[in-house]
N, C-alpha and C positions, 0 to 999 in steps of 0.2 A: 613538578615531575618533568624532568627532560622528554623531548620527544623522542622517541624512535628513529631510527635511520632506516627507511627502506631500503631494499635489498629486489636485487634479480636486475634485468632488462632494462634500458631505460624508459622504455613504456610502461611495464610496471611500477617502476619506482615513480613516475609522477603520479600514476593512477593511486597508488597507497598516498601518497600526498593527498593528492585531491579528498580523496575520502576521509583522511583524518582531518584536513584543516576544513576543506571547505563543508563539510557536516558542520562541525563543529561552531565553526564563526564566518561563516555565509560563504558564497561564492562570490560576490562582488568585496566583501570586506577583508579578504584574502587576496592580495597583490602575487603578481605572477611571481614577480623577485624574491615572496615568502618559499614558492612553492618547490622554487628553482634551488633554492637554499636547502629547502628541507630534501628533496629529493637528489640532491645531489647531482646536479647533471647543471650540463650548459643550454642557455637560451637556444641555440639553432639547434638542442636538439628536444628542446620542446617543438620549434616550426618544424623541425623534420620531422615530425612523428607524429604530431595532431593538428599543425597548420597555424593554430590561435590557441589565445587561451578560450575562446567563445567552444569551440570545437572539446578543450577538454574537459569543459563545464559539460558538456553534453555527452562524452566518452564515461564521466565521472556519475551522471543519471541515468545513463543505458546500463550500466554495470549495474549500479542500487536496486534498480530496477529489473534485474535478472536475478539478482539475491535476494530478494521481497519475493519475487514469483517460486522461485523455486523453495524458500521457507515456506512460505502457503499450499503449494500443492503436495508436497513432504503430508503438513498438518492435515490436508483433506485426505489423503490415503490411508489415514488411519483411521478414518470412517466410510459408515456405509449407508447409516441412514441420511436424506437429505438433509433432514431440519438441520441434523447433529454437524452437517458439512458447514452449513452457513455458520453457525454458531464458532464452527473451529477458527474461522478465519476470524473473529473474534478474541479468539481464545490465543491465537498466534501470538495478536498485537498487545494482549494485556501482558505475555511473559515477557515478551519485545520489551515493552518498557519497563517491567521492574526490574530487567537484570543490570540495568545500570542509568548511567545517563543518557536524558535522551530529549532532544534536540529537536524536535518535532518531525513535522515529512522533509524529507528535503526536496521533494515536487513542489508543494505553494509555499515552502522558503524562496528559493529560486525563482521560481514564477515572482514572487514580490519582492523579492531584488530587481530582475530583468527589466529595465526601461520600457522594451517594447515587445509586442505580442511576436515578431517576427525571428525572438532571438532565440537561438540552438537552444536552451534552456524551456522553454517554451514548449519547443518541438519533441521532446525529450517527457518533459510531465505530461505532455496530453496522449504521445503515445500510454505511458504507464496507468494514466486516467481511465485511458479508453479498454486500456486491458482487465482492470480493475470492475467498471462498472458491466462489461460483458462478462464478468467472472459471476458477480451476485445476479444477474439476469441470469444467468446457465442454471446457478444456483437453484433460484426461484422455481424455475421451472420442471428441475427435476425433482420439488419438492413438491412440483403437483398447485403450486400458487396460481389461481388466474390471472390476473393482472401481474405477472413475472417482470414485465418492463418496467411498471410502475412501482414496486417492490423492492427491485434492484437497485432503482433510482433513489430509492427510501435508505437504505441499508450502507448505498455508498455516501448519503448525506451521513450521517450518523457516524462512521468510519471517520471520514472529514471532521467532524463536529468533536470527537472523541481523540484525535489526533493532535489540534490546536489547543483543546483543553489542557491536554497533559503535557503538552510542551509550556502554555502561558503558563499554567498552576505547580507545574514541577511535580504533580498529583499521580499517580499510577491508578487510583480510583476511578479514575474518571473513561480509565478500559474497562473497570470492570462493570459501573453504569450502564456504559453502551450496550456491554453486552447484556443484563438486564432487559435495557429497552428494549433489545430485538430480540428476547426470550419471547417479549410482551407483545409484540408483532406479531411473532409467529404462532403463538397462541389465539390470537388474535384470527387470525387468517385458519386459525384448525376449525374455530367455532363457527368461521361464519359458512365452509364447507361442511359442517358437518348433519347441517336441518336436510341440504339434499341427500347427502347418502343414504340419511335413513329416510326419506317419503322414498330413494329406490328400492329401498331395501322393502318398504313394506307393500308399495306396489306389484315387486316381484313376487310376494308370498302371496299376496292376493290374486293374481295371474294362476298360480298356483293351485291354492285350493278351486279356484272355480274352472 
């Protein structure tokens, strides 16, 4: 199938580049000369508008990464209960991936392209990382979870772990696993609150009657 020709601005039209090829078949394995092509524009006006291609590697994950946030918080406004919120963001990534192909994160694609910890690409996924794993901590928390850090920390492993899978296996099962597992968490976490509520509960009755 031919690719598409981006359309608009010249900053849009490399950012639609970016996004079709370098998702697709890495950001190091996509040569700037590919992207210049596909987007239809000249060299100097790739440096005039994003300086490098290091820069539009990183204009190209800030974007991804605005689209991921705002499909997730969409999915959590449609709930109310907590459990049911954490779940959703589960629930987001399992349709994420079966409505087509799909190519794993492009955060630790990128990251394991990038040579060195100091490149835009880097800087770029550990913002999205860090927004990520204070989302399932907020999560936790207003699901009433104790240990919320330790929780969150749990749940963004699993998200990771469920991420890689479906990209190496080509599997879309392997979303709905995860989410499973963190069914099984948070069930997990109901039981182990739930021996205190009732000795309050029955202390309060006893306060009570006497």
């Amino acid at each position: 199938m031919p690719e598409s020709k981006p359309v608009g601005s010249v900053r849009e039209r490399l950012l639609q580049s970016a996004r079709e090829l370098f998702y697709r078949e890495g950001v190091h394995s996509v040569g700037i000369d590919r992207v210049l092509s596909h987007a239809g524009v000249a060299k100097a006006s790739l440096y005039g508008t994003f300086g490098s291609k290091d820069e539009l590697v990183r204009a190209y994950l800030d974007e991804r990464s605005s689209w991921l946030q705002a499909r997730i918080q969409k999915r959590l406004s449609e709930h109310t209960d907590a459990r049911a919120r954490i779940l959703a963001v589960f629930d987001e990534f399992s349709d994420r991936t079966a409505a087509g192909a799909y190519y794993g994160c492009p955060f630790i694609r990128a990251c394991a392209e990038a040579p060195l910890a100091v490149d835009p690409a880097h800087d770029a996924a550990a913002s999205h990382r860090r927004w990520q794993r204070e989302l399932f901590q907020r999560l936790a928390e207003e699901a009433g979870i104790r240990d919320a850090e330790g929780i969150g920390q749990q749940l963004a492993l699993i998200y990771d772990g469920a991420t890689v899978a479906v990209s190496m296996e080509q599997d879309p099962s392997a979303a709905r696993a995860a989410r499973a597992i963190v069914e099984r968490l948070l069930s997990g976490e109901s039981k182990a609150t739930a021996p205190k509520k009732a000795r309050a509960s029955t202390a309060s009755s006893a306060r009570k009657k006497s």
